[in-house]
PyMOL Python script that loads the backbone (N, CA, C, O; Angstrom):
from pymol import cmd

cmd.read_pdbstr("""\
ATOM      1  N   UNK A   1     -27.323  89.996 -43.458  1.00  0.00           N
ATOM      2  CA  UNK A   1     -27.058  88.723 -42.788  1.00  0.00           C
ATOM      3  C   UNK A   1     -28.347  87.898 -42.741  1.00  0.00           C
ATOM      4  O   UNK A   1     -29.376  88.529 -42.501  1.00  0.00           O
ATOM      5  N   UNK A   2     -28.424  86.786 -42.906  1.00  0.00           N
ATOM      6  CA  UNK A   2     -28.953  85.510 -43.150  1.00  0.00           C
ATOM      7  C   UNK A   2     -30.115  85.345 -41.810  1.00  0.00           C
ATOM      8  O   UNK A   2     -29.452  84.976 -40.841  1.00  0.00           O
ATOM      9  N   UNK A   3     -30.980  85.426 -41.578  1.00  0.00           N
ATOM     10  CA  UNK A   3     -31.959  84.760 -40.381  1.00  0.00           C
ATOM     11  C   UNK A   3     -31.782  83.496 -40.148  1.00  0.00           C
ATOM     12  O   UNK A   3     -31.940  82.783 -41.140  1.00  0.00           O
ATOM     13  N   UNK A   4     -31.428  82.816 -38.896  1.00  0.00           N
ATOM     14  CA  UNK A   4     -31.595  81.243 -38.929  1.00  0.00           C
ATOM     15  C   UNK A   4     -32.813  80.761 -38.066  1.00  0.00           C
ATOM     16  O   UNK A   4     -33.207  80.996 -36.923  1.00  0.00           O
ATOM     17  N   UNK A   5     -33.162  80.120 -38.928  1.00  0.00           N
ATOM     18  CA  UNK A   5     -34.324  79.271 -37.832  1.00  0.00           C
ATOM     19  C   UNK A   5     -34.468  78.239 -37.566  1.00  0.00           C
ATOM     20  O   UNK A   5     -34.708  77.323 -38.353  1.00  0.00           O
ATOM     21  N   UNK A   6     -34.285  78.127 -35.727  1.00  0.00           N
ATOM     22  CA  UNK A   6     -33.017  76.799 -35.295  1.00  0.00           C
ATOM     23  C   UNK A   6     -34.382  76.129 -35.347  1.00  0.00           C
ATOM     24  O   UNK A   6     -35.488  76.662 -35.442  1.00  0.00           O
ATOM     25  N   UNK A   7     -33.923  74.300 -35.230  1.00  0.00           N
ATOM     26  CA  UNK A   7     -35.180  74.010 -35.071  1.00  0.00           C
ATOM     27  C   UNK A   7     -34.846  72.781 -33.856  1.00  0.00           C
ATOM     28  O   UNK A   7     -33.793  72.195 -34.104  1.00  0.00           O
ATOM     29  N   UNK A   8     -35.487  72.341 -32.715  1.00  0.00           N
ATOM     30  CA  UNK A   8     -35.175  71.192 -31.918  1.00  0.00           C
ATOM     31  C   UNK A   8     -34.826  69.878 -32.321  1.00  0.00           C
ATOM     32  O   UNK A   8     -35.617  69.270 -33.041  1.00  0.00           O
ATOM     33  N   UNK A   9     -33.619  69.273 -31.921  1.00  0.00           N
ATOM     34  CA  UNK A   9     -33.690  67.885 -31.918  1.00  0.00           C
ATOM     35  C   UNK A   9     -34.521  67.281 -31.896  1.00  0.00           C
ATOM     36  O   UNK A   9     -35.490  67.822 -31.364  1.00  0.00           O
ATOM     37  N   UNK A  10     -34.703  66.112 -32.312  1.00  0.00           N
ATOM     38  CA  UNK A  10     -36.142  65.600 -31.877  1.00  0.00           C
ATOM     39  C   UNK A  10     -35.313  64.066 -31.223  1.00  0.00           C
ATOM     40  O   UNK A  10     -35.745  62.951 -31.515  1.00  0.00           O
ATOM     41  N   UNK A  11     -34.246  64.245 -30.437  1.00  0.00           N
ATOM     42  CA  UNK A  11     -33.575  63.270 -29.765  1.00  0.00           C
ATOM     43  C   UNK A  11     -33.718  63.656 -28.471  1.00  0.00           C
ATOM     44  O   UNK A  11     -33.657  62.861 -27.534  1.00  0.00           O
ATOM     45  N   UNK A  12     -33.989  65.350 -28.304  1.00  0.00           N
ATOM     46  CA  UNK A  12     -33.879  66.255 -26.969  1.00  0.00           C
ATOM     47  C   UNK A  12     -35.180  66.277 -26.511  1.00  0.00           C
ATOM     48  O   UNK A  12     -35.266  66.775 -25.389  1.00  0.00           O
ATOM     49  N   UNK A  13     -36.452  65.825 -27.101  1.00  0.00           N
ATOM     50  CA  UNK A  13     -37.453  64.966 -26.202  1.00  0.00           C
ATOM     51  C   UNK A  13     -37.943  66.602 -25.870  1.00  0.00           C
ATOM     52  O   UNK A  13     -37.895  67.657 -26.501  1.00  0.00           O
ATOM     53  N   UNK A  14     -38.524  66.107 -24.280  1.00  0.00           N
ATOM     54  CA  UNK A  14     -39.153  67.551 -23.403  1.00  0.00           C
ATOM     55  C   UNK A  14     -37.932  67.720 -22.425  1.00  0.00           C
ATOM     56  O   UNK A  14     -38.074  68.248 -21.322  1.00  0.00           O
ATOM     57  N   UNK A  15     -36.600  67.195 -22.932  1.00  0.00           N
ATOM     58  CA  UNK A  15     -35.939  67.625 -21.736  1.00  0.00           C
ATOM     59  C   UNK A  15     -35.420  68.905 -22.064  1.00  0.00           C
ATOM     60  O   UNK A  15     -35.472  69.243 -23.247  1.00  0.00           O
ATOM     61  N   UNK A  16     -34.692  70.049 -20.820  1.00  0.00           N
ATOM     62  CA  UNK A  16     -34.518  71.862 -20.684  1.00  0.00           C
ATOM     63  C   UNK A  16     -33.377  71.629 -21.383  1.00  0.00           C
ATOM     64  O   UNK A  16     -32.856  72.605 -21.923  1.00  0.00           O
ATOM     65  N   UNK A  17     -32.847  70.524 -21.503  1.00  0.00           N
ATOM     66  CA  UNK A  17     -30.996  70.615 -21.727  1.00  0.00           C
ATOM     67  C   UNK A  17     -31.638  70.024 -23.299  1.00  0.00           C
ATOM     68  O   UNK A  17     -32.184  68.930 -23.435  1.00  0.00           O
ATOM     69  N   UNK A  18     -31.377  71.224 -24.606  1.00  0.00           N
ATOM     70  CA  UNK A  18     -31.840  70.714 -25.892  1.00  0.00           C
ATOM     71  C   UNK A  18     -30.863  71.068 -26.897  1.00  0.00           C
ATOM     72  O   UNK A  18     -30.076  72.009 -26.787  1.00  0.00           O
ATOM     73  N   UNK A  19     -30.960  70.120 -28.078  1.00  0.00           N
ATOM     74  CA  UNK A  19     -29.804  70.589 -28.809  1.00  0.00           C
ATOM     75  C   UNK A  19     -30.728  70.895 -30.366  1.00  0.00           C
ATOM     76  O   UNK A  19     -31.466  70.199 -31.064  1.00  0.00           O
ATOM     77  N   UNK A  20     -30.163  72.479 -30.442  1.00  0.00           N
ATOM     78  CA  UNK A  20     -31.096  72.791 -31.941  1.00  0.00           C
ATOM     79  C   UNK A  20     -29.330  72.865 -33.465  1.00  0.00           C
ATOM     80  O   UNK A  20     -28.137  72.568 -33.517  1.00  0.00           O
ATOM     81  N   UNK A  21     -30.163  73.323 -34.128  1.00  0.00           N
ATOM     82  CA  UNK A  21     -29.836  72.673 -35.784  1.00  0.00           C
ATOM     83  C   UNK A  21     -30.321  73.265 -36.651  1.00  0.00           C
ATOM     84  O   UNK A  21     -31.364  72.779 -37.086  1.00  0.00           O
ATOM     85  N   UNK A  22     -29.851  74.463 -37.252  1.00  0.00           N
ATOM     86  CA  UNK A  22     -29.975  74.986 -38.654  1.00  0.00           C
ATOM     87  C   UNK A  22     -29.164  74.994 -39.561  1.00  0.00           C
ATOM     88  O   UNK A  22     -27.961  74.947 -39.305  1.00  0.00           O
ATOM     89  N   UNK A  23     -29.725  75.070 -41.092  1.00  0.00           N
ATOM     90  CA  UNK A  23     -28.518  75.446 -41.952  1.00  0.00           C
ATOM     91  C   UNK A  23     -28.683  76.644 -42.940  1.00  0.00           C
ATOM     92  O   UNK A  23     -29.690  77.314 -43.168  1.00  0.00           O
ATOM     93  N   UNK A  24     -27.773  76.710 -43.320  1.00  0.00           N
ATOM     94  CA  UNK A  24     -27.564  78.272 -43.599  1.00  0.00           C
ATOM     95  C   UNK A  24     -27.769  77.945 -45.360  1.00  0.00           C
ATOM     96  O   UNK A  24     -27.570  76.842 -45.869  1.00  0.00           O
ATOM     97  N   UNK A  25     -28.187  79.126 -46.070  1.00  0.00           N
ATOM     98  CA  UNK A  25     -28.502  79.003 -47.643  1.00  0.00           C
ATOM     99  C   UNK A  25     -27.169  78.529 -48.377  1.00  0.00           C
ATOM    100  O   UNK A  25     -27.127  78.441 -49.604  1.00  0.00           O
ATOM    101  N   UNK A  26     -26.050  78.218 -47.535  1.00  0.00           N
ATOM    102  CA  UNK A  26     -24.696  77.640 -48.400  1.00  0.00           C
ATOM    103  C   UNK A  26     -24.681  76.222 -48.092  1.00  0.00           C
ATOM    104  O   UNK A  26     -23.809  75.513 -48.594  1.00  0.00           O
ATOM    105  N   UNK A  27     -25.780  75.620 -47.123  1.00  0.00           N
ATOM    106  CA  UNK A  27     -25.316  74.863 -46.630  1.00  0.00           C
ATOM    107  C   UNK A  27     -24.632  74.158 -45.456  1.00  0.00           C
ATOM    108  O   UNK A  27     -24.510  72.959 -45.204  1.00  0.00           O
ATOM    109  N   UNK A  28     -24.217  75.270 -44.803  1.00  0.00           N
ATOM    110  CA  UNK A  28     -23.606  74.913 -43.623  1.00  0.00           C
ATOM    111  C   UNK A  28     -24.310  74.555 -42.636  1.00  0.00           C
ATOM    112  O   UNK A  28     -25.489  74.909 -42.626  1.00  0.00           O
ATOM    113  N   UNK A  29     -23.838  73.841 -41.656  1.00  0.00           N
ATOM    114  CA  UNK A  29     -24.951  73.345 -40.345  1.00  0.00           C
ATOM    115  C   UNK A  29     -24.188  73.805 -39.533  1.00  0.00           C
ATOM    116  O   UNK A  29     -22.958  73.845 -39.540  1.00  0.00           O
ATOM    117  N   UNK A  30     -25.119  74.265 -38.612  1.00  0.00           N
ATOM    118  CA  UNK A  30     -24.973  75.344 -37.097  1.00  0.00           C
ATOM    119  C   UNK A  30     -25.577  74.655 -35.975  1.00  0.00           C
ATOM    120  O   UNK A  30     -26.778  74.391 -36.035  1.00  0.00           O
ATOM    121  N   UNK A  31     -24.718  74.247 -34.695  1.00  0.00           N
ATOM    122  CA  UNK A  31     -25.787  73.395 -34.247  1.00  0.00           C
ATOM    123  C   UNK A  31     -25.015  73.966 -32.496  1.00  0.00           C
ATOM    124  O   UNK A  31     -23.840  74.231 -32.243  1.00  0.00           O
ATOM    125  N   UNK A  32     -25.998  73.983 -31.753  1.00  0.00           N
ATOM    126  CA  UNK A  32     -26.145  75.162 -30.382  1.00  0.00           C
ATOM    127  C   UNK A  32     -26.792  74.472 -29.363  1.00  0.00           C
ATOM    128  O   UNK A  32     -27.725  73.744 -29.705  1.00  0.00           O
ATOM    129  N   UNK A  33     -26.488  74.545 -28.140  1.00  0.00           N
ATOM    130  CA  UNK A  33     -26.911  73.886 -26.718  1.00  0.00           C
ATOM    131  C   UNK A  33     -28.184  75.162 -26.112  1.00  0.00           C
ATOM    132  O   UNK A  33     -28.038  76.381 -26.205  1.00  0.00           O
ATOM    133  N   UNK A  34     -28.993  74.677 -25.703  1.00  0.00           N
ATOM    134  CA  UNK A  34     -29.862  75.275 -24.786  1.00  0.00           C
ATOM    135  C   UNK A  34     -29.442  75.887 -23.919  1.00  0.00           C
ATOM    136  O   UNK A  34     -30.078  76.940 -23.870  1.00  0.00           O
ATOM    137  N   UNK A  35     -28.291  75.820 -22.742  1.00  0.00           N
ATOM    138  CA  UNK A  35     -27.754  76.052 -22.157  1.00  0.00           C
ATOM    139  C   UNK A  35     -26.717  77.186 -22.081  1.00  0.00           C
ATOM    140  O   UNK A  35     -26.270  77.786 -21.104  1.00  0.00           O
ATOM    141  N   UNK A  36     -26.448  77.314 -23.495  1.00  0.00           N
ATOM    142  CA  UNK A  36     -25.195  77.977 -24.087  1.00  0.00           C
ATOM    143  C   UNK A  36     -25.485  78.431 -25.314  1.00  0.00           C
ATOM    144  O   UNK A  36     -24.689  77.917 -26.100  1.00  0.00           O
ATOM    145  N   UNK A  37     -26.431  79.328 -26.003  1.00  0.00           N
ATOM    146  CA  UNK A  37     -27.112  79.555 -27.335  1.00  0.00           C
ATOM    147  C   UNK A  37     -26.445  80.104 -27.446  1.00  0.00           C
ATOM    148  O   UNK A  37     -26.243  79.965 -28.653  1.00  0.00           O
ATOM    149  N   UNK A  38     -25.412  81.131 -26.947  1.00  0.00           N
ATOM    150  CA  UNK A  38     -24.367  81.856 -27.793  1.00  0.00           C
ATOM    151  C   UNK A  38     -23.729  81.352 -28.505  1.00  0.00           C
ATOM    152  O   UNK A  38     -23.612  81.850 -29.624  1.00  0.00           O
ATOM    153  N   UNK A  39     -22.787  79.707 -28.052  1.00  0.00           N
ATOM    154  CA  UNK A  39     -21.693  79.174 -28.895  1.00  0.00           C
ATOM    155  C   UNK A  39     -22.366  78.407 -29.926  1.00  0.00           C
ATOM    156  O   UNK A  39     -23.389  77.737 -29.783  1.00  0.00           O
ATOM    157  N   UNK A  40     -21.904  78.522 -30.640  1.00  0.00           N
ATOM    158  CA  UNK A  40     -22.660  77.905 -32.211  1.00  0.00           C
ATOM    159  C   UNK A  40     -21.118  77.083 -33.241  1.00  0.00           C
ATOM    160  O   UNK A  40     -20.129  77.608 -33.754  1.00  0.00           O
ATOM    161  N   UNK A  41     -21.594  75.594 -33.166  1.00  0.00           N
ATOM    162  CA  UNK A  41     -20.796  75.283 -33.447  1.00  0.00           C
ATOM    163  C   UNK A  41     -21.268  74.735 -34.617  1.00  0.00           C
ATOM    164  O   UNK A  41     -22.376  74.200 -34.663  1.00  0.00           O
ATOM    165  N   UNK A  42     -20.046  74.869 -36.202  1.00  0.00           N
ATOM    166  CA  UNK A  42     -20.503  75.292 -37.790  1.00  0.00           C
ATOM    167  C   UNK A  42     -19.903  74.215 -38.108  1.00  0.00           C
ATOM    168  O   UNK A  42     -18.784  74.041 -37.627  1.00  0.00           O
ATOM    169  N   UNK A  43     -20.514  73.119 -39.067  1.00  0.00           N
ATOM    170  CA  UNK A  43     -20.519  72.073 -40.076  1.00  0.00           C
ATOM    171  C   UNK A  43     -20.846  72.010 -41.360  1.00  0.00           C
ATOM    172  O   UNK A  43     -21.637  72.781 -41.903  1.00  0.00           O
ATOM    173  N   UNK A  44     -20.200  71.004 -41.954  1.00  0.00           N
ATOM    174  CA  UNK A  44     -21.138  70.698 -43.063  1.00  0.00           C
ATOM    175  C   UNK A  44     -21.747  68.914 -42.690  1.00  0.00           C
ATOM    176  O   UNK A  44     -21.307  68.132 -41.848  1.00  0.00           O
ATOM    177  N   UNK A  45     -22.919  68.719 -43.712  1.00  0.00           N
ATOM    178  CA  UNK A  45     -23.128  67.489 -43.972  1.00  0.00           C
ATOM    179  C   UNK A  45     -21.751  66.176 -43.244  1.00  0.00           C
ATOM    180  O   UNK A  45     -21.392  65.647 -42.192  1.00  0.00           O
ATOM    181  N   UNK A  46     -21.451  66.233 -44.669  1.00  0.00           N
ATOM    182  CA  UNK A  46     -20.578  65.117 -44.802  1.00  0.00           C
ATOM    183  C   UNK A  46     -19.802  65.058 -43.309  1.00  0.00           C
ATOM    184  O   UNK A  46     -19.311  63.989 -42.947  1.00  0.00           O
ATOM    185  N   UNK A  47     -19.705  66.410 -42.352  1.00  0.00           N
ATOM    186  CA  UNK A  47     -18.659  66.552 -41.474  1.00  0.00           C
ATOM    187  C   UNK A  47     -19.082  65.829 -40.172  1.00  0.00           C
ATOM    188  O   UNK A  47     -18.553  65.095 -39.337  1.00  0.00           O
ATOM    189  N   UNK A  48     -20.454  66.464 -40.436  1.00  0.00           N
ATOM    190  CA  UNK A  48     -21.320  65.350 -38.795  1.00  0.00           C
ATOM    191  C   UNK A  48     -21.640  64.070 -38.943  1.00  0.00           C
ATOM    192  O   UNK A  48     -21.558  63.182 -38.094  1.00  0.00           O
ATOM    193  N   UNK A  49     -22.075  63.983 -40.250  1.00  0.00           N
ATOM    194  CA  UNK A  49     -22.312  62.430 -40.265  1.00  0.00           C
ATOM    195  C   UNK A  49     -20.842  61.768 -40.410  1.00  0.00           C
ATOM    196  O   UNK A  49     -20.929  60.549 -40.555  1.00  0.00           O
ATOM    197  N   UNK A  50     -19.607  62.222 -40.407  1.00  0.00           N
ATOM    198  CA  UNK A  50     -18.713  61.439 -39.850  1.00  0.00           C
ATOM    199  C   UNK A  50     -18.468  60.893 -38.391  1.00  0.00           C
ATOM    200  O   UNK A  50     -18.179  59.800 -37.905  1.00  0.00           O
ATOM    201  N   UNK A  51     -18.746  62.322 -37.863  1.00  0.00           N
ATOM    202  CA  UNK A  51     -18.843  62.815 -36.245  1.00  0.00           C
ATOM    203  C   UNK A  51     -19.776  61.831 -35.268  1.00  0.00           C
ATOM    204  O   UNK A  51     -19.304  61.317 -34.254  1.00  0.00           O
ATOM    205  N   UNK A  52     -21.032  61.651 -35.656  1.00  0.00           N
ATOM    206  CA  UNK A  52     -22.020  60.659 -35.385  1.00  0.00           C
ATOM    207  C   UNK A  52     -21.480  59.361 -35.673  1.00  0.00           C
ATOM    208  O   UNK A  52     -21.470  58.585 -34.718  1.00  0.00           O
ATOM    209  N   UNK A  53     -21.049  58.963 -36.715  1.00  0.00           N
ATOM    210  CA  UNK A  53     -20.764  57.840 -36.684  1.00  0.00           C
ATOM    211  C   UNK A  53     -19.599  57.163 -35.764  1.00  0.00           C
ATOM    212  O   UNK A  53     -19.621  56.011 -35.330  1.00  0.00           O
ATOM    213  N   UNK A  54     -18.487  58.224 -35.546  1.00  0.00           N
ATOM    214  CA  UNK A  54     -17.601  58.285 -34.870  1.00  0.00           C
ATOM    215  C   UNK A  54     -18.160  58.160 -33.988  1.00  0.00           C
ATOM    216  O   UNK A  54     -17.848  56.994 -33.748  1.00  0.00           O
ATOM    217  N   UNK A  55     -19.042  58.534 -32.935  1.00  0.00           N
ATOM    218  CA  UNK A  55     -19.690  58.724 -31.654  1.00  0.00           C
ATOM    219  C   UNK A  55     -20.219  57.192 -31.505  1.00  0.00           C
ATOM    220  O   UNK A  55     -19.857  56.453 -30.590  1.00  0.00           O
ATOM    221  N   UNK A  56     -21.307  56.747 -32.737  1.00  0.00           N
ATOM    222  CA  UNK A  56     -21.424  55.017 -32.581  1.00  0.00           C
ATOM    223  C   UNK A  56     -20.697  54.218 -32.171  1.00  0.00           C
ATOM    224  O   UNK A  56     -20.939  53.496 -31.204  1.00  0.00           O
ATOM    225  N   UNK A  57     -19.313  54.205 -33.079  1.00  0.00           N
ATOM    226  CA  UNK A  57     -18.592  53.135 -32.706  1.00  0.00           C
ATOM    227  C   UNK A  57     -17.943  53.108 -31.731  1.00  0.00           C
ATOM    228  O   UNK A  57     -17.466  51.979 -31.617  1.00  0.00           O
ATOM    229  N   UNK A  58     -17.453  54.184 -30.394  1.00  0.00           N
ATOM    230  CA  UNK A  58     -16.781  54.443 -29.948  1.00  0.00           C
ATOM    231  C   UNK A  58     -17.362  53.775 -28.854  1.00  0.00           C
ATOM    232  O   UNK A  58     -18.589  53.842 -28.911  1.00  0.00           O
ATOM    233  N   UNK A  59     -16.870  53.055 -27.722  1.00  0.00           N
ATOM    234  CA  UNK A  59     -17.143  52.326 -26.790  1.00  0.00           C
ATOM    235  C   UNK A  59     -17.104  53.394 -25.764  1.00  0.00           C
ATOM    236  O   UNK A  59     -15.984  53.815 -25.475  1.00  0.00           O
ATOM    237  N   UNK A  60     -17.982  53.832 -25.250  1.00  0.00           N
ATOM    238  CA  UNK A  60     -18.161  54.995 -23.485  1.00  0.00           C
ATOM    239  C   UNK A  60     -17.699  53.676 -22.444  1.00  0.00           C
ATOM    240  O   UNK A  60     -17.976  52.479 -22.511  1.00  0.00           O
ATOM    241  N   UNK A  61     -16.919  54.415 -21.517  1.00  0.00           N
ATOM    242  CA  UNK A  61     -16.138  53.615 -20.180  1.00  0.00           C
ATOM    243  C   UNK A  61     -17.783  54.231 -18.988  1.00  0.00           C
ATOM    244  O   UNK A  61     -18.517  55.159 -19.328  1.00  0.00           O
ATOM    245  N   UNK A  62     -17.914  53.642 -18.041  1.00  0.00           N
ATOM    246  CA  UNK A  62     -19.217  54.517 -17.157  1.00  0.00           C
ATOM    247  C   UNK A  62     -17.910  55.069 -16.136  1.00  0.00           C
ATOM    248  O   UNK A  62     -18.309  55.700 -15.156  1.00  0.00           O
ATOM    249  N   UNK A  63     -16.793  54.948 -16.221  1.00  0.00           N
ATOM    250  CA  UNK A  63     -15.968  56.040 -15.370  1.00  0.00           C
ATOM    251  C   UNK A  63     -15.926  57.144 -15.388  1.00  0.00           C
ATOM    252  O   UNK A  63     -15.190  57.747 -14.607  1.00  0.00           O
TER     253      UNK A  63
END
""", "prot")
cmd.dss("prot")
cmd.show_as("cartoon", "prot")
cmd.util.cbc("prot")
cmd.orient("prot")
Protein backbone atom coordinates (compact mmCIF):
# COMPACT_ATOMS: atom_id res chain seq x y z
CA UNK A 1 0.00 0.00 0.00
CA UNK A 2 0.89 3.44 -1.21
CA UNK A 3 2.31 6.13 1.62
CA UNK A 4 0.44 9.46 1.35
CA UNK A 5 1.89 12.59 2.14
CA UNK A 6 -0.91 14.96 3.04
CA UNK A 7 0.12 18.31 2.59
CA UNK A 8 -1.86 21.69 4.19
CA UNK A 9 -4.12 23.94 2.47
CA UNK A 10 -2.62 26.92 2.13
CA UNK A 11 -6.33 28.53 2.42
CA UNK A 12 -6.25 26.91 6.19
CA UNK A 13 -3.74 29.70 7.17
CA UNK A 14 -2.53 29.00 11.10
CA UNK A 15 -5.97 28.13 11.84
CA UNK A 16 -6.40 24.21 14.19
CA UNK A 17 -9.48 23.55 11.94
CA UNK A 18 -7.17 22.56 8.51
CA UNK A 19 -7.93 20.97 5.42
CA UNK A 20 -5.00 18.65 3.88
CA UNK A 21 -4.73 17.09 0.16
CA UNK A 22 -2.88 14.29 -1.38
CA UNK A 23 -2.82 12.31 -4.43
CA UNK A 24 -2.24 8.99 -4.93
CA UNK A 25 0.29 7.53 -7.96
CA UNK A 26 -3.18 6.94 -10.08
CA UNK A 27 -4.08 10.12 -9.53
CA UNK A 28 -6.69 10.28 -7.27
CA UNK A 29 -7.16 13.16 -4.72
CA UNK A 30 -7.77 12.42 -1.03
CA UNK A 31 -8.67 15.29 0.86
CA UNK A 32 -9.27 15.06 5.08
CA UNK A 33 -10.32 17.57 7.95
CA UNK A 34 -8.02 18.15 10.91
CA UNK A 35 -10.64 17.41 13.05
CA UNK A 36 -11.64 14.13 11.56
CA UNK A 37 -8.29 12.57 9.80
CA UNK A 38 -9.89 9.34 9.71
CA UNK A 39 -12.61 10.24 7.01
CA UNK A 40 -10.89 10.73 3.79
CA UNK A 41 -12.83 11.87 1.18
CA UNK A 42 -11.48 10.45 -2.70
CA UNK A 43 -11.55 12.55 -6.05
CA UNK A 44 -10.29 13.09 -9.10
CA UNK A 45 -9.11 16.40 -10.76
CA UNK A 46 -11.74 17.17 -13.07
CA UNK A 47 -14.25 16.15 -10.00
CA UNK A 48 -13.23 19.07 -7.52
CA UNK A 49 -12.65 21.55 -9.79
CA UNK A 50 -16.27 21.07 -10.68
CA UNK A 51 -17.09 21.02 -6.91
CA UNK A 52 -15.22 24.42 -6.30
CA UNK A 53 -16.65 25.96 -8.91
CA UNK A 54 -19.99 24.84 -7.87
CA UNK A 55 -19.21 26.27 -4.37
CA UNK A 56 -18.40 29.90 -6.31
CA UNK A 57 -21.39 30.34 -7.87
CA UNK A 58 -23.64 29.30 -5.32
CA UNK A 59 -25.09 32.22 -3.34
CA UNK A 60 -24.65 31.32 0.91
CA UNK A 61 -28.05 32.68 2.78
CA UNK A 62 -26.19 34.06 6.53
CA UNK A 63 -29.29 31.96 7.97
Amino acid sequence: MQTLHWQKSSYSGDSSNCVYVTASVTGTLHLRESDQPDVILTTTAPGLHTFICALKERKWDDA
